[in-house]
C-alpha positions as CSV (number, residue, x, y, z in Angstrom):
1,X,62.1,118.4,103.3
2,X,64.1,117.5,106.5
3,X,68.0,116.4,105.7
4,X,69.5,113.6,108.0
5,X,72.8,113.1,109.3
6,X,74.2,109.7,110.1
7,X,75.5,109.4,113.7
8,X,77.3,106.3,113.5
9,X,77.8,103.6,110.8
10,X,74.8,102.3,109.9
11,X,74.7,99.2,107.1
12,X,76.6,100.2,104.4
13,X,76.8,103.9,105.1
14,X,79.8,105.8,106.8
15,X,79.0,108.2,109.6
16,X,78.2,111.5,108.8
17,X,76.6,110.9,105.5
18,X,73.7,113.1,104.5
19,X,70.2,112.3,104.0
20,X,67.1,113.5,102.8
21,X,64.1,112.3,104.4
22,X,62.0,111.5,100.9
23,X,58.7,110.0,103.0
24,X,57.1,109.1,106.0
25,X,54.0,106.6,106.9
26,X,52.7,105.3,109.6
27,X,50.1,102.6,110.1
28,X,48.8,101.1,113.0
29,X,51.3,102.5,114.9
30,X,54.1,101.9,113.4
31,X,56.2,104.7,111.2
32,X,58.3,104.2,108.9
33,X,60.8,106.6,107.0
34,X,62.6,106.5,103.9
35,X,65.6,108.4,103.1
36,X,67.8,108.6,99.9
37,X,71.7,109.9,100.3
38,X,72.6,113.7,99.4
39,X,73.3,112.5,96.0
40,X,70.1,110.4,95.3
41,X,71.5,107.3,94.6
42,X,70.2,105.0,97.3
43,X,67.6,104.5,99.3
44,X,66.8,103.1,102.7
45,X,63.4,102.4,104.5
46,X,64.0,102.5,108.5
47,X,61.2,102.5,111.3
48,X,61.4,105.3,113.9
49,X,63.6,103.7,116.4
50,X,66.3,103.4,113.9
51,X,66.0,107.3,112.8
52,X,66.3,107.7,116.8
53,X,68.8,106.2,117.1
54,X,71.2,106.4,114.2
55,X,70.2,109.7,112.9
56,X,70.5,113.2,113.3
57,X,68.4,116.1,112.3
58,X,70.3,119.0,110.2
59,X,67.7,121.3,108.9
60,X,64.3,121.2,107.4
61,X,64.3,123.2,104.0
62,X,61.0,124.2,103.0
C-alpha cells in the first residue's frame, strides 16, 4: 500500500493530509486512482495528472 500526501489544497482537503492509495485501474490509457484519508472516512477517485500534480508520495508499506 503506498500513503499520499497532499501538496496543496485540493477540493475539500487541506494540504498535507494523508492518504492511502486503496486502488488503481487503467483502461485504454487512462488510470485512475482512488485514495481514502488516513482515517478512512472519505474517498476520492482522481486520474493520474491530478496524483501528479497534487500529490506526494510518503512511503509504500508492504
Amino acid at each position: 500500500m503506498k500513503v499520499y500526501r497532499l501538496k496543496r489544497q485540493f477540493n475539500e482537503f487541506k494540504r498535507g493530509t494523508q492518504f492511502y492509495l486503496i486502488s488503481e485501474s487503467e483502461f485504454i490509457g487512462v488510470k485512475e486512482f482512488v485514495l481514502r484519508t488516513e482515517d478512512l472516512t472519505n474517498r476520492i477517485s482522481i486520474n493520474e495528472s491530478e496524483l501528479l500534480k497534487n500529490f506526494t508520495l510518503i512511503k509504500e508499506i508492504f
